[in-house]
N, C-alpha and C positions, 0 to 999 in steps of 0.2 A: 513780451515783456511783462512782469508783474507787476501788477497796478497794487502799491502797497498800501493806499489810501482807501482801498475799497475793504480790506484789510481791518481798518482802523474804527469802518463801519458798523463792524459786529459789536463796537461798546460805545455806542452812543450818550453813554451818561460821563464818560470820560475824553476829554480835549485830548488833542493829538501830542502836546507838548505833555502831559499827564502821560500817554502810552510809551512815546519814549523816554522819560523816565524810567518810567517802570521798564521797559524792556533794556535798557542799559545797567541797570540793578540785575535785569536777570539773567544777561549775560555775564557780569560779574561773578553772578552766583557759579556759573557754570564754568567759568574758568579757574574760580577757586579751590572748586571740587578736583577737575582737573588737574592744578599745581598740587594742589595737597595730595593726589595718589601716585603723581611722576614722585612727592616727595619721599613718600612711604616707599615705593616701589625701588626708589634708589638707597633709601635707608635698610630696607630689607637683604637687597644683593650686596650691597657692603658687608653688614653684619655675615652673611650668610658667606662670603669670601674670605673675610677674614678671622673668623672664629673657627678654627682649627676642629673643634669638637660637634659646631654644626654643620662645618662643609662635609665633614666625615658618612654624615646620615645622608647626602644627595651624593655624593661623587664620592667616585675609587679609581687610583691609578693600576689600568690594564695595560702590561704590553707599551709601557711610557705614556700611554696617552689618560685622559681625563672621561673616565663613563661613567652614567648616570648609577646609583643603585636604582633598588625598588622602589625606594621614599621618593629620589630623585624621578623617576619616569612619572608618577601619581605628581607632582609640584608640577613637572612640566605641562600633563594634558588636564591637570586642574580647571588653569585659566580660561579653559570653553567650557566647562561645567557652569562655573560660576555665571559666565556673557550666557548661556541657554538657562540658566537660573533667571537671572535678571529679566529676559526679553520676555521668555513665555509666564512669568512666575508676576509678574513687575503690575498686573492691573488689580490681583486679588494679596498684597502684597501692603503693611503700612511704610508710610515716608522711609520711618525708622528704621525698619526692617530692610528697605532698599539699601539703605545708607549703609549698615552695619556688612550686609554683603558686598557692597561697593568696597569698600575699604581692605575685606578678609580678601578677595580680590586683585587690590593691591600690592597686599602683602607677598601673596602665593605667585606673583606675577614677578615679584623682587627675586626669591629664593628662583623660580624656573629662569632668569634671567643674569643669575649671579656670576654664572660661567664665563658670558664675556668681560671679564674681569679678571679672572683667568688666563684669558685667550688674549687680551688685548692690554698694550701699556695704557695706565693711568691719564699720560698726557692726552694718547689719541682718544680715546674713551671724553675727557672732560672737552676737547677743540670739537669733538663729530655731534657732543651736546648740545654747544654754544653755535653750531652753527645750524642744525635740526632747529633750534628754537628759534633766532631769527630768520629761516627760513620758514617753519609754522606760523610766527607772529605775521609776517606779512603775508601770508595767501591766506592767514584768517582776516585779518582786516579787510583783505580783497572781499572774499565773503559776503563780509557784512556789510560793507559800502557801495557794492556794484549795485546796480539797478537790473545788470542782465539776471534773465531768468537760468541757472544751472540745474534746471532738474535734468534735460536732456544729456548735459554731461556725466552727470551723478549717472544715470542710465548706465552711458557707455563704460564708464569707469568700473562701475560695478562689474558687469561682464569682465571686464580687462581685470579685474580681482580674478574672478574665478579661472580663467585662462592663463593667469598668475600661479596659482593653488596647482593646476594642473601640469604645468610646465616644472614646477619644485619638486613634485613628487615624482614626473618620470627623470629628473635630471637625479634625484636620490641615486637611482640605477647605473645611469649613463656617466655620471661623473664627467661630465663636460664641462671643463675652464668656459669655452666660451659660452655656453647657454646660462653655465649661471653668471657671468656678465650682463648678457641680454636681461635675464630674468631681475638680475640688481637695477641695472639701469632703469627696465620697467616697471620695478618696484617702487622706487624713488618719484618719478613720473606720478601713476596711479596713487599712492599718497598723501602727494603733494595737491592731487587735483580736488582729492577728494577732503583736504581741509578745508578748502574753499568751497566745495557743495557742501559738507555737514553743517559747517558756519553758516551759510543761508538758510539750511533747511532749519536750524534749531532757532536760528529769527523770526522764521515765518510759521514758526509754531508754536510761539508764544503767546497767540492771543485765542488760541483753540480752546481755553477752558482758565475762569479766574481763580477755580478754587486752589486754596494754598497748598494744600495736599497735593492736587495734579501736580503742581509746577516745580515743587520738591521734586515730585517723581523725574520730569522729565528735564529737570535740570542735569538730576544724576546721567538720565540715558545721555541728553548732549553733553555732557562729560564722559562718559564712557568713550562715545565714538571718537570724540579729537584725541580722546586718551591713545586709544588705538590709533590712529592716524598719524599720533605722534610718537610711538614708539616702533612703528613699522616704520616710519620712515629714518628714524634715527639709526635701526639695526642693517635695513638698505643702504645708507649711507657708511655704515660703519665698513664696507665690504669693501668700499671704497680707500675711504680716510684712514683705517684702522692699519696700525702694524700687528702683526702678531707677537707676541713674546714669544 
């Protein structure tokens, strides 16, 4: 179990009721960051759906179906560019500068994601939101209020990503109904577990360093990752919930 009071010992000039403060500001912070790029992300795939003259530059109908162009394939594998910009990029790197890529981010993250909008009626799109978010909201608060220590699941979870990763790309081939069932279902799972490890690890790494710059920075990172958490699990879910047009 992690002892969070021992914790609390690294800043001896500050009282406990003083650190959670501050660390409930800093969660704040990070969830803000977070709303405000599901905001842009969804303001992006809107625009980018419904403007006729910039869906044109990502997508072209082949064959009745919807594929990507060359803009479009560059928007889709953007969004790792960007997450390996940040992570390896992020220590020699100012606040600002995180921030402004956080955000471009976002947006390119809206435009590669516009499609299911396309693919899916409005209604199931906004119900598989509203249920994605109260199902985030509460295994974040889990997170944050458990006393159990989740690094060991954060562990296994991770693995079960990449066995995840690996499972999607041979089922690319195999076109299996049922494996990508499995692979949805799993998805949704690993997700979900992992809102609940990000959420504690970005608590108990709030008091690793006071300067204001660091916590800028690593607000943005624990924003990035529930960002990810919550949009992977929203699009597992949608496999589900979603009709298709």
């Amino acid at each position: 179990m992690v002892d969070y009071n021992s914790r609390y010992s690294t800043a001896p000039t500050r009282s406990a009721a003083e650190i959670d403060e501050g660390l409930r500001a800093y969660m704040l912070t990070v969830y803000n960051y977070m709303a405000s790029a599901l905001a842009l992300t969804g303001l992006a795939a809107y625009v980018t759906a419904n403007t006729p003259a910039v869906l044109e530059m990502f997508y072209t109908m082949e064959g009745g179906f919807l594929a990507p162009t060359m803009l479009g394939y560059i928007a889709m594998f953007s969004p790792l560019a960007f997450i390996l910009v940040i992570n390896f990029g992020i220590n020699k790197m100012q606040a600002s500068t995180v921030q402004m890529i956080f955000w471009a981010f976002a947006v390119v993250m809206g435009i590669s994601l516009s499609n299911i909008l396309l693919m899916y009626t409005g209604t199931n799109v906004a119900k598989t939101f509203f249920v994605t978010a109260a199902a985030f909201g509460s295994l974040s608060l889990y997170g944050y209020t458990t006393k159990k220590n989740l690094t060991g699941m954060g562990s296994f979870l991770i693995m079960g990503l990449f066995g995840l990763i690996i499972a999607s790309v041979v089922n690319i081939f195999m076109q299996s109904s049922a494996m990508e069932f499995i692979i949805s279902v799993a998805g949704v799972l690993i997700f979900a577990g992992l809102t609940a490890y990000d959420t504690q690890r970005i608590k108990l790494m709030y008091l690793e360093n006071d300067h204001s710059e660091t916590h800028t920075k690593k607000a943005i990172m624990g924003a990035l990752s529930l960002y990810l958490d919550f949009i992977n699990m929203f699009l597992f879910l949608l496999r589900f919930m979603g009709n298709r047009e």
